[in-house]
ZAMAR-264487 format. One record per residue (C-alpha): residue in three letters; x, y, z. Coordinates in steps of 0.02 Angstrom, whole numbers, padded with zeros to 5 digits, always signed. Example, Ala and Ser with C-alpha at 12.3 -4.5 7.8 and 13.67 -1.06 7.14 Angstrom:
2
Ala+00615-00225+00390Ser+00684-00053+00357
REM end
This chain:
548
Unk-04631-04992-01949Unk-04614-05138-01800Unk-04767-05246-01767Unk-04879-05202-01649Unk-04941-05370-01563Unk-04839-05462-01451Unk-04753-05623-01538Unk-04859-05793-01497Unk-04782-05956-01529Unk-04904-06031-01630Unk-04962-06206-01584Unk-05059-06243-01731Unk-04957-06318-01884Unk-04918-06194-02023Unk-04891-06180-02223Unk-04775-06058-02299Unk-04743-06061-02480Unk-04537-05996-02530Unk-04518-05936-02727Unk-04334-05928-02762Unk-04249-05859-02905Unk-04144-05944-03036Unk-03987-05869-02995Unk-03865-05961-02844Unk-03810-05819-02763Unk-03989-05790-02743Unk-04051-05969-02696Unk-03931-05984-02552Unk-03975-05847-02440Unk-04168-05878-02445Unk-04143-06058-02419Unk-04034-06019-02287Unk-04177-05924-02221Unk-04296-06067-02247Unk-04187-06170-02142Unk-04168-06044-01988Unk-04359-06014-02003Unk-04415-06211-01993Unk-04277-06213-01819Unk-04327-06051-01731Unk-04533-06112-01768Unk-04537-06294-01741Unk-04753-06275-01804Unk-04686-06212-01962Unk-04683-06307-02132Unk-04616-06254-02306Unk-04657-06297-02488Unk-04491-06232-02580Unk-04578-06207-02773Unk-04394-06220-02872Unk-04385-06239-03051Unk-04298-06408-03117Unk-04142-06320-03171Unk-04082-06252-02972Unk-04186-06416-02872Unk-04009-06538-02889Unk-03920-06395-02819Unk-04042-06364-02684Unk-04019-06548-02649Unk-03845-06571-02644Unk-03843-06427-02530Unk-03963-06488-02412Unk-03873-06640-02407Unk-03699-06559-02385Unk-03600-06552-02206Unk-03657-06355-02191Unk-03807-06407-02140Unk-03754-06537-02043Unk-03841-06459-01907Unk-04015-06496-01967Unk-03994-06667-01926Unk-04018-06759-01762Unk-04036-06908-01690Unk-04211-06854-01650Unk-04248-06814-01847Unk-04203-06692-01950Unk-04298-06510-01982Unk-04289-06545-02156Unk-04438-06659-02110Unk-04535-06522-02102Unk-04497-06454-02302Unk-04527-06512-02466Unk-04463-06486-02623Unk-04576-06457-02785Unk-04510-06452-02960Unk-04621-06321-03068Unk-04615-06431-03223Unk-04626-06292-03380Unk-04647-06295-03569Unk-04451-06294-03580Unk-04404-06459-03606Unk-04218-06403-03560Unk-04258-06340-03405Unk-04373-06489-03367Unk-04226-06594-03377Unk-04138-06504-03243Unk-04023-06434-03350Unk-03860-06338-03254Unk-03787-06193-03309Unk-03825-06070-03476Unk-03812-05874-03475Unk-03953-05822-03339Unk-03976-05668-03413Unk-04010-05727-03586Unk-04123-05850-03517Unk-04202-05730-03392Unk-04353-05665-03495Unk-04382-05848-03560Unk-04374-05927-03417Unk-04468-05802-03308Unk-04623-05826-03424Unk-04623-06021-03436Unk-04615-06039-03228Unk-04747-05898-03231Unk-04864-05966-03337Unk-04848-06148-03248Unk-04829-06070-03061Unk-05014-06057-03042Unk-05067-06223-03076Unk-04943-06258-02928Unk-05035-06152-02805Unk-05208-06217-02864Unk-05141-06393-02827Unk-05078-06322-02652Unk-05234-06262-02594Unk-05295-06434-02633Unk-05437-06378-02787Unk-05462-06500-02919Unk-05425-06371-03036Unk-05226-06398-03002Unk-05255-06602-03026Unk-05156-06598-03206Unk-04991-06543-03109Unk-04965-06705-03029Unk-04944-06629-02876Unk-04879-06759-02700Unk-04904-06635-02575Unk-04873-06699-02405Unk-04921-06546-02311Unk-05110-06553-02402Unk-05184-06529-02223Unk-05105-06384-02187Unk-05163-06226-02297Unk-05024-06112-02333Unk-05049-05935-02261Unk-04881-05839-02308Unk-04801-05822-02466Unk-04600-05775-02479Unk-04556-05750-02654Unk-04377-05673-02738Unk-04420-05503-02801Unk-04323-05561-02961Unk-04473-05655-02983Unk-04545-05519-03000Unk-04735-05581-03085Unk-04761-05691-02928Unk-04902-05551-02844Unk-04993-05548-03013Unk-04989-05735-03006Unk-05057-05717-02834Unk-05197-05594-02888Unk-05275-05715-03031Unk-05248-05859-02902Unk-05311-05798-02783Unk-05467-05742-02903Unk-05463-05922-02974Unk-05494-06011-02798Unk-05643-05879-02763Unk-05582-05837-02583Unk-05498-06021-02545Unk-05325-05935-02530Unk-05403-05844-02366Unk-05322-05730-02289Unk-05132-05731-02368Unk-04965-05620-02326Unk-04840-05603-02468Unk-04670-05546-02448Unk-04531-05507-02585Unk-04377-05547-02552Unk-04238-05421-02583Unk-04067-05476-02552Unk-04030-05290-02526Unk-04016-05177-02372Unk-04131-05034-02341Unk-04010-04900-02410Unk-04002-05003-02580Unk-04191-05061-02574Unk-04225-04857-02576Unk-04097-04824-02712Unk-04197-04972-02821Unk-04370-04941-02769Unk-04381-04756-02732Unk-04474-04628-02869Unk-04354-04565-03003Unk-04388-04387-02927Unk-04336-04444-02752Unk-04159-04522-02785Unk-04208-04684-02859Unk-04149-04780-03018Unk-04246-04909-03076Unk-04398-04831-03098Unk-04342-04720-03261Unk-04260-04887-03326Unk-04455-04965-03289Unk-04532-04832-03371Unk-04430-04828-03519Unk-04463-05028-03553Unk-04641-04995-03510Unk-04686-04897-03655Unk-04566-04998-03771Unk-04671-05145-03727Unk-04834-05041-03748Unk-04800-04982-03892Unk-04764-05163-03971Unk-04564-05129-03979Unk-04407-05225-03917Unk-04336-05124-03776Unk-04172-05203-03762Unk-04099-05091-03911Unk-04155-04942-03818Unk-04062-04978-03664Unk-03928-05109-03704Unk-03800-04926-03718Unk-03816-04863-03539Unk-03946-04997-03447Unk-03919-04903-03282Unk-03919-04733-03341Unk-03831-04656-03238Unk-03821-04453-03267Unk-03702-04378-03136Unk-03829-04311-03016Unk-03810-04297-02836Unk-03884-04404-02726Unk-03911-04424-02528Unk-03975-04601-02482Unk-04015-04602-02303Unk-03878-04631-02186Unk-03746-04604-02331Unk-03668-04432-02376Unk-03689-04370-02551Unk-03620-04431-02680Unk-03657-04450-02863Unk-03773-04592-02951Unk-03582-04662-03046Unk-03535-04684-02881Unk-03667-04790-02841Unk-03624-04890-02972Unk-03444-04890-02966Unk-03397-05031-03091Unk-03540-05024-03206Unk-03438-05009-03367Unk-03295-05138-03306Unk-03450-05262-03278Unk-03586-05225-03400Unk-03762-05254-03364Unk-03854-05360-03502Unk-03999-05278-03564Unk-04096-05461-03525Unk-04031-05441-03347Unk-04080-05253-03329Unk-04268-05290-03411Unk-04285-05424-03261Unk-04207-05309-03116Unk-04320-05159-03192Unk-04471-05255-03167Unk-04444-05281-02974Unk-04505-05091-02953Unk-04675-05171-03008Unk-04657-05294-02881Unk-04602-05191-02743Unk-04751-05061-02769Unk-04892-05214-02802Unk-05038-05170-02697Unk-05047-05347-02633Unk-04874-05372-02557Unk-04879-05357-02386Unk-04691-05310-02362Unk-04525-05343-02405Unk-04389-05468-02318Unk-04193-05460-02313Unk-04058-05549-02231Unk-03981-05385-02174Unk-03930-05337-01992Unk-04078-05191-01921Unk-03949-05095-01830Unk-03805-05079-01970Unk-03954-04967-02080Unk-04069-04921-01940Unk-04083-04725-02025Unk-04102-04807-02198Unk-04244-04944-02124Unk-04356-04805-02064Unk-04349-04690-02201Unk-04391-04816-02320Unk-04551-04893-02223Unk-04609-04739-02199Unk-04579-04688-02410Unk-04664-04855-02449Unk-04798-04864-02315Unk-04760-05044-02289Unk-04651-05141-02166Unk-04446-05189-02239Unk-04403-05329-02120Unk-04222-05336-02061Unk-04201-05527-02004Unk-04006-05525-02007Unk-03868-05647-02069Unk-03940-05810-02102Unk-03810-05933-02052Unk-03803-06077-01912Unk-03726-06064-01757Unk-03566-06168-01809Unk-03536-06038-01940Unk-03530-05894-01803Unk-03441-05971-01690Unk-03297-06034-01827Unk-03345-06215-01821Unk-03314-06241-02027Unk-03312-06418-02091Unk-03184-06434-02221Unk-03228-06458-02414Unk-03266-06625-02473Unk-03146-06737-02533Unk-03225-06738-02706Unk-03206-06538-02696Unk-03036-06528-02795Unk-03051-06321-02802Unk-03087-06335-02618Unk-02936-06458-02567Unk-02821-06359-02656Unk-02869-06206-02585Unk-02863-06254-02402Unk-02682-06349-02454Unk-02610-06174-02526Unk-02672-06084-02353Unk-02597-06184-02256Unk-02443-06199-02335Unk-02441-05987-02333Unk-02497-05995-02156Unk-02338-06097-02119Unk-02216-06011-02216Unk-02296-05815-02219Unk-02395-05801-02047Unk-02581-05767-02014Unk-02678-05647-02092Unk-02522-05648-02241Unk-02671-05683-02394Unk-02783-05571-02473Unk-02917-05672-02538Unk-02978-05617-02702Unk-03138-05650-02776Unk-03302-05559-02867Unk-03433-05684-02825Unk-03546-05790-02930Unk-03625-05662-03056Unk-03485-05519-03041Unk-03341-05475-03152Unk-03227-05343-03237Unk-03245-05429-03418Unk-03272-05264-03485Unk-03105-05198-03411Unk-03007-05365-03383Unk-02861-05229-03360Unk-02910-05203-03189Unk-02874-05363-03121Unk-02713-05393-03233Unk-02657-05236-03119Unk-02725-05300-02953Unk-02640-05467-03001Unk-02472-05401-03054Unk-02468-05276-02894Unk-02488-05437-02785Unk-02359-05539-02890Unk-02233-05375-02877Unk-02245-05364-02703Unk-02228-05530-02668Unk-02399-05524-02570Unk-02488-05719-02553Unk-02672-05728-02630Unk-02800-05842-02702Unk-02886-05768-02853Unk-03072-05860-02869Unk-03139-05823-03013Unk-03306-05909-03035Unk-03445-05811-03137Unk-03620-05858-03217Unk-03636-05717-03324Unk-03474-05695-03407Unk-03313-05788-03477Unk-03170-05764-03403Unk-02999-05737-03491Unk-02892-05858-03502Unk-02723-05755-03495Unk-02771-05701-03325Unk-02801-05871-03245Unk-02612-05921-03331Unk-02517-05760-03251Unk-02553-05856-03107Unk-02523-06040-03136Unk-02324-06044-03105Unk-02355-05920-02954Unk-02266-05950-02760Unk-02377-05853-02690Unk-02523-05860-02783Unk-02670-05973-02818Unk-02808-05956-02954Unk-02961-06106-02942Unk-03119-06059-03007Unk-03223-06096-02864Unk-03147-06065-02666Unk-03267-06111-02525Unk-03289-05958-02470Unk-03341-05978-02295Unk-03191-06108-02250Unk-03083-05979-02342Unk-03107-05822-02248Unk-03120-05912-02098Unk-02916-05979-02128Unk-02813-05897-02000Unk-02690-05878-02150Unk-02809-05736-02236Unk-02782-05560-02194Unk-02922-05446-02299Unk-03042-05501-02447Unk-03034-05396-02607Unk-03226-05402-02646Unk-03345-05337-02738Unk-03447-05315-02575Unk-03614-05414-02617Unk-03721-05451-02479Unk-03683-05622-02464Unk-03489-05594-02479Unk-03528-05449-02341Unk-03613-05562-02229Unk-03503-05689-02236Unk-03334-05577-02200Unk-03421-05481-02050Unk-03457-05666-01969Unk-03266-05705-02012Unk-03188-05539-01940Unk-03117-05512-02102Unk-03100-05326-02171Unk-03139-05305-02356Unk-03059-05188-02481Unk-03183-05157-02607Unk-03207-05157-02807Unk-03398-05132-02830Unk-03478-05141-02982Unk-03662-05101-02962Unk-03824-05159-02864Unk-03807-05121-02689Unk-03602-05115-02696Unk-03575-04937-02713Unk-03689-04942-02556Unk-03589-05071-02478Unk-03434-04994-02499Unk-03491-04826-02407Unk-03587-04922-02263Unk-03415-05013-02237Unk-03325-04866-02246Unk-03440-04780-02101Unk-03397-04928-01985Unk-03195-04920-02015Unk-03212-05102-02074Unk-03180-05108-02254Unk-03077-04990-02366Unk-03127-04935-02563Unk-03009-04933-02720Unk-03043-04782-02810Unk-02922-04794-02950Unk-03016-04959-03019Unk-03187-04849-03035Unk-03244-04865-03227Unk-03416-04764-03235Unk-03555-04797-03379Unk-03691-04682-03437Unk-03757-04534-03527Unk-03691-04400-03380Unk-03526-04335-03375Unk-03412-04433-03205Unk-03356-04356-03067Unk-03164-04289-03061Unk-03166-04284-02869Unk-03259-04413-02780Unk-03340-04395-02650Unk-03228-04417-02503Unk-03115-04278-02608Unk-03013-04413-02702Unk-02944-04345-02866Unk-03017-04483-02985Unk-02884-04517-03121Unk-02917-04713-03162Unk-02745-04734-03267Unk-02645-04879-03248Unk-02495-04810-03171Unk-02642-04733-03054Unk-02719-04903-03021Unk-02540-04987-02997Unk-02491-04856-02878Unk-02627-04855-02754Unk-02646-05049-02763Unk-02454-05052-02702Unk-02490-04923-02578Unk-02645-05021-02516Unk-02545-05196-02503Unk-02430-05111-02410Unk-02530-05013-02289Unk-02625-05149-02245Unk-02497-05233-02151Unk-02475-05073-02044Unk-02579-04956-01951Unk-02719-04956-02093Unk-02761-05125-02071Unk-02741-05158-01878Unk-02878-04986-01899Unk-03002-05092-01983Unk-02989-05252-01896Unk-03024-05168-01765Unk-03164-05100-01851Unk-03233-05251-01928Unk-03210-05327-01730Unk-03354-05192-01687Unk-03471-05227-01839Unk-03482-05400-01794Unk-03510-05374-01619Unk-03666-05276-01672Unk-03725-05407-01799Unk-03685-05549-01669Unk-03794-05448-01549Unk-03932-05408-01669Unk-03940-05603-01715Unk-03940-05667-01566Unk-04047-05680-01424Unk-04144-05477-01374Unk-04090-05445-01539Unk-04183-05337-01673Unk-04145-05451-01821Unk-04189-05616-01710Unk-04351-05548-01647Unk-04403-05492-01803Unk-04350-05694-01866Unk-04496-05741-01705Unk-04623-05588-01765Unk-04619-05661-01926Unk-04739-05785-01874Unk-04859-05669-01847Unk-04894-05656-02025Unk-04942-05862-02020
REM end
């Protein structure tokens, strides 16, 4: 589904209104966004609604040297957005409390920024009825006409509704998007009827009449929140394969039942009758097959606007950590020191990303550590998570390590941009996959669920990342697969696991991994293309303002 008016520049000022979610890995790529919006549309203002707890990280990264580029000596484009704390009944999360489990304080959390959201958007549209909000907006002129809000938040179009309602017609005519920091192939396997190959809309169901009927749901699916059953499926543009497959990791890397409740509830969101469409920072062309089967299964437009990084970040320009950045030094210090002694591309680069992690099956990276520390391979083990604890023994197997380095939190970007590093052991999240495509850096993959299993295959398709198979530890009610679906015998021992983690170290100093470089090379000549200049993703970033 393309637009089918010709882009205007507009030369009227404009209002958009971005809800993020709680969660980091979240926050960044839709503020990223923000940021490339407010430079490709110089009209274009932004009122970022952020709840106390994520605004001093919002800050600091505004103010950090990766967005260096924002500022001239003409200004800055950060002129042109404002921040606004939703003050909520939680006194904890007034304070701008850090930190806490997100997905024990999802439900919570969810309800208090609900409940106070709409006095925010009152107070926008500049009706007295929003006055007790204490509300200095300094784009009060300027009516907001577009709404981008993270799916996760996922009551924001009901809010919307009994706005909207409220103000008796003063919202005029508004666009709301969800954000979904999914591709289209993973967006269908959320969002799509049970019937039709999708998974969250059982999982919906089931909490639904919990709910309903007055009961806690979180007993009925804290066993198997994902319930997968061992059915085929064909997503578009992916060959069959079953739903454990999809969701490769799911018992290494557990899903709280809080967490599932909230992800459920983005099917509502997705389906709302008042959303106009959804957004993602994906590339068009890597899931063109996947893009048009799903607008046409939805009946509403899924908007591919690509990888939302600066120009200095594509073109390898990476300022270095900050001083204060001890995590950071050290891991720059180590690469270099491995780029002197073991060559370029000598370091796999291990890491899971913000949320993700084997706790369940902390076995899994004792073997991927020991199989580097065997063979002698270099490698910096980040291990950062907000969801889960990490285990001590396996930072120490590492501490007294030549070769090895484990800090909790690498900068990614400056990482995988080190000539020293050779592949990225991932768990293939989108921003992890964006941010190795820009660096020309293959990935081999250890998904766990969400859009990974997707990921993995899409990768896989373009040459430029390779899966573990070994490492797979399935979760539901159906029985797993023996063979998987590329005709791997699926044994997921240890000595099987050791084995093809030696193998795979190996190989990808040979033929396997000059194969995928060369792979990754031609992925990111695609992305560059479709970012760039006559590309789909970039003229879908200029449509866009065709919805203000």
């Amino acid at each position: 589904m393309t637009l089918t008016r010709s882009p205007t520049r507009r030369t009227q000022p404009a209002h958009i209104l971005v809800i993020p979610y709680e969660a980091w890995g979240h926050v960044r790529p839709l503020l990223h966004l923000t940021i490339q919006l407010l430079t490709l549309h110089p009209n274009l203002h932004v009122s970022l609604l952020l709840s106390p707890s994520v605004a001093p990280r919002v800050s600091k990264e505004l103010a950090s040297s990766a967005h260096a580029h924002t500022r001239t000596a003409k200004g800055t484009i950060l002129d042109r957005l404002q921040q606004i704390q939703v003050k909520t009944n939680d006194a904890k999360d007034n304070a701008g409390a850090e930190g806490g489990n997100i997905a024990q304080d999802m439900g919570g959390k969810a309800a208090a920024y609900g409940g106070a959201l709409a006095g925010y958007m009152v107070a926008l549209y500049g009706d007295r009825l929003g006055e007790g909000v204490g509300l200095e907006n300094k784009f009060r002129e300027i009516r907001p006409t577009c709404i981008i809000y993270d799916m996760f938040q996922s009551f924001v179009p009901e809010v919307v509704r009994e706005t909207a309602a409220q103000l008796n017609g003063k919202m005029g005519d508004l666009a709301l998007f969800g954000y979904f920091p999914c591709g289209p192939t993973a967006t269908y396997h959320h969002f799509a009827r049970d019937e039709d190959g999708g998974f969250l809309d059982k999982l919906n169901q089931t909490i639904t009449e919990a709910e309903e009927k007055g009961e806690d749901p979180i007993p009925i699916i804290a066993p198997t929140p994902l319930g997968d059953r061992g059915i085929l499926k064909k997503l578009p543009g992916l060959p069959e394969m079953t739903d454990f497959e999809l969701h490769p990791g799911a018992g290494a890397s557990p899903c709280p039942p809080e967490l599932a409740i909230g992800i459920a509830k983005t099917h509502n969101a997705a389906w709302a009758p008042n959303q106009t469409g959804i957004l993602a920072t994906n590339v068009c062309e890597m899931e063109l097959e996947a893009k048009e089967v799903l607008e046409e299964y939805m009946g509403r437009p899924f908007i591919s606007l690509g990888f939302q990084y600066s120009e200095e970040i594509w073109n390898g320009e990476i300022a270095p950590p900050a001083e204060g950045d001890a995590d950071g030094v050290a891991t720059m210090a180590f690469l270099d020191i491995m780029l002197e002694r073991r060559g370029e591309r000598s370091v796999i680069f291990v890491s899971f990303g913000s949320t993700w992690f084997p706790v369940a099956r902390p076995d899994i990276v004792h073997n991927l550590l020991d199989t580097l520390l065997s063979t002698s391979t270099p490698f910096v083990f980040a291990y950062a998570t907000e969801l889960f604890d990490v285990p001590q023994d396996l930072i120490d197997k590492v501490k007294d390590a030549e070769f090895g380095l484990a800090v909790k939190i690498a900068p990614q970007v400056q990482v995988l941009n080190h000539p020293a590093v050779g592949f990225f052991v991932s768990h293939a999240g989108a921003n992890s996959l964006a941010e190795s495509v820009l660096a020309g850096v293959p990935l081999v993959t250890i998904g766990f669920a969400a859009d990974q299993g997707e990921h993995a295959a899409i990768l896989k398709k373009y040459n430029a990342g390779i899966d573990l198979k070994q490492v797979k530890c399935f979760d539901g009610p159906g029985t797993p697969p023996k063979v998987l679906y590329d005709g791997t015998e699926f044994l997921g021992t240890e000595e099987a696991m050791k084995e093809e983690m030696v193998e795979m170290w190996a190989a990808l100093k040979g033929d396997l991994g000059k194969g995928l470089y060369q792979g990754m090379a031609a992925l990111r000549e695609l992305c560059y293309k479709s970012c760039h200049e006559g590309g789909a993703s970039r003229q879908a970033m200029l449509d866009l303002a065709e919805y203000w």
